[in-house]
C-alpha positions as YAML, in Angstrom:
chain: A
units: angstrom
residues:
- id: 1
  name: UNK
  ca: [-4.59, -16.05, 13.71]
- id: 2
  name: UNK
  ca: [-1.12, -15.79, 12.81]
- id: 3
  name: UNK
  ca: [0.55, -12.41, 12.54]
- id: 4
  name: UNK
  ca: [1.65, -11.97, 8.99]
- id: 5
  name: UNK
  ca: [4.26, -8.68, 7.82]
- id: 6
  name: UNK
  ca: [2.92, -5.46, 7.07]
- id: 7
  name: UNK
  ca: [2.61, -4.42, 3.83]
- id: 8
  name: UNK
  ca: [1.79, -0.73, 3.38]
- id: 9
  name: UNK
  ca: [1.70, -0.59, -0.43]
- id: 10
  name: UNK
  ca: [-1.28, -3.09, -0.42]
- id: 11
  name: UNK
  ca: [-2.77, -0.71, 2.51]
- id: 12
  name: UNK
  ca: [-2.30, 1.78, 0.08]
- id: 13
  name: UNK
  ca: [-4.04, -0.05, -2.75]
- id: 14
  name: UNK
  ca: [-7.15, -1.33, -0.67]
- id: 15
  name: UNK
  ca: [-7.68, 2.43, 0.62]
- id: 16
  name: UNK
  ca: [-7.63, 3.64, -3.03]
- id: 17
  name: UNK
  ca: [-10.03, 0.98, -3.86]
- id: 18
  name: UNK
  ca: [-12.62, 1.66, -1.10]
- id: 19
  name: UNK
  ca: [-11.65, 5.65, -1.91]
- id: 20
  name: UNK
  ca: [-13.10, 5.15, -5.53]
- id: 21
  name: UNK
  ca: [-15.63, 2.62, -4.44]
- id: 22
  name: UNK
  ca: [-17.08, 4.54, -1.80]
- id: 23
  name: UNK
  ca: [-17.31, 7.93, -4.66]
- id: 24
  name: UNK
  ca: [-19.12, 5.95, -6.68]
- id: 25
  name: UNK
  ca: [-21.67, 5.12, -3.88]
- id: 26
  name: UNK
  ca: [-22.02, 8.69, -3.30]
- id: 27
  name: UNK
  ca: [-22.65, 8.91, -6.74]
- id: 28
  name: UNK
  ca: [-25.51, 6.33, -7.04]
- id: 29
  name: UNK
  ca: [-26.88, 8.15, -4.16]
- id: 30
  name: UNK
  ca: [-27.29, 11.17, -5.92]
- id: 31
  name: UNK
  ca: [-24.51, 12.96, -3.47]
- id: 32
  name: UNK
  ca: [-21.74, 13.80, -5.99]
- id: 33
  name: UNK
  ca: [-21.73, 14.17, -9.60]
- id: 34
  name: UNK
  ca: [-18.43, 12.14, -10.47]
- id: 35
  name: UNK
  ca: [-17.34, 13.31, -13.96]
- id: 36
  name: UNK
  ca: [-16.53, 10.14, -16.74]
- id: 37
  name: UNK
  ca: [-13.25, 10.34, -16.73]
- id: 38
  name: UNK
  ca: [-12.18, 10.68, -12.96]
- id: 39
  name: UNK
  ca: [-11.94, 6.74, -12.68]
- id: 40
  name: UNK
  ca: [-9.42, 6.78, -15.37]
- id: 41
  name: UNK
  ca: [-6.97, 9.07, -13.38]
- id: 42
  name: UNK
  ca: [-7.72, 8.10, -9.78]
- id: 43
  name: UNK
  ca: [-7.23, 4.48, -10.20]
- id: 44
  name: UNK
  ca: [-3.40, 4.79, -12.18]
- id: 45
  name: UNK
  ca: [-2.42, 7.47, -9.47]
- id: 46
  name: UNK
  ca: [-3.37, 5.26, -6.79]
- id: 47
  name: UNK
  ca: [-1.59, 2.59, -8.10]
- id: 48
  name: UNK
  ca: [1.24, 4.71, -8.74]
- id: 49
  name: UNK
  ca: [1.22, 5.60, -5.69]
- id: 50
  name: UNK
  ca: [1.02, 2.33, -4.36]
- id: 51
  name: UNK
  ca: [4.24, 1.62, -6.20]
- id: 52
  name: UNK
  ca: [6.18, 4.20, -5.16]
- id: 53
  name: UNK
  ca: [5.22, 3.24, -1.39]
- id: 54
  name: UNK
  ca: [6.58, -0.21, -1.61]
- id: 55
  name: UNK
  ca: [9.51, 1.01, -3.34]
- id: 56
  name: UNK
  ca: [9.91, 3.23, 0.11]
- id: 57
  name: UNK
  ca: [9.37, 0.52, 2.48]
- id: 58
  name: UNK
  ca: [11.70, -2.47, 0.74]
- id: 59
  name: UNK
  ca: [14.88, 0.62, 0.67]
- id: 60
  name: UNK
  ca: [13.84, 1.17, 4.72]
- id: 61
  name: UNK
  ca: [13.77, -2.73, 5.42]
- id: 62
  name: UNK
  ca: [16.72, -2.57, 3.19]
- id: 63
  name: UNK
  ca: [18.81, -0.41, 5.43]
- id: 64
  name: UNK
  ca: [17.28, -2.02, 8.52]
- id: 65
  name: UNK
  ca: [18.66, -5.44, 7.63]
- id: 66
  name: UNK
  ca: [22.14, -4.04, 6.47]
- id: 67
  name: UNK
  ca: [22.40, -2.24, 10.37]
- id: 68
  name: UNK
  ca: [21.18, -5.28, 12.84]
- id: 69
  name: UNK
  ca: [23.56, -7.67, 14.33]
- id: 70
  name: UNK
  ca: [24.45, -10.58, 13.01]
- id: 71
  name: UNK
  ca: [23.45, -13.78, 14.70]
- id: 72
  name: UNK
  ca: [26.15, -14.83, 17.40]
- id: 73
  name: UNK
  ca: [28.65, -17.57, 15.94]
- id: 74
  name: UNK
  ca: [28.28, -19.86, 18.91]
- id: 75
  name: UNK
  ca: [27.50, -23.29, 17.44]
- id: 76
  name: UNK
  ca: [27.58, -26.29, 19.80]
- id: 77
  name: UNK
  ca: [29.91, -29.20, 19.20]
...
């Protein structure tokens, strides 16, 4: 399998998503009572959260980029 980039807002997103999936397991279960409006918050605040991650990591590869070497200028011929 090819190695792709990491990508930590989309981490960030799929652990919300199991996070609110997994609560409303629970809930079927009978293990938690999850109110009717938690959903409605939880979801935007991950996702906000998710945002404000990737924002993060593209200023950090950002600044990583702007402080490697360049490429030597050695071209044949």
């Amino acid at each position: 399998m090819p190695r792709h980039e990491f990508q930590p807002a989309r981490l960030v997103t799929g652990l919300t998503a199991l996070g609110i999936g997994g609560v409303y397991v629970l809930d079927a279960a009978g293990r938690v009572d999850v109110p009717g409006a938690w959903p409605l918050i939880a979801l935007p605040a991950g996702l906000f959260l998710s945002g404000g991650v990737s924002a993060l990591y593209g200023m950090v590869r950002r600044r990583r980029r702007s402080t490697e070497l360049p490429p030597p200028e050695n071209s044949p011929g």
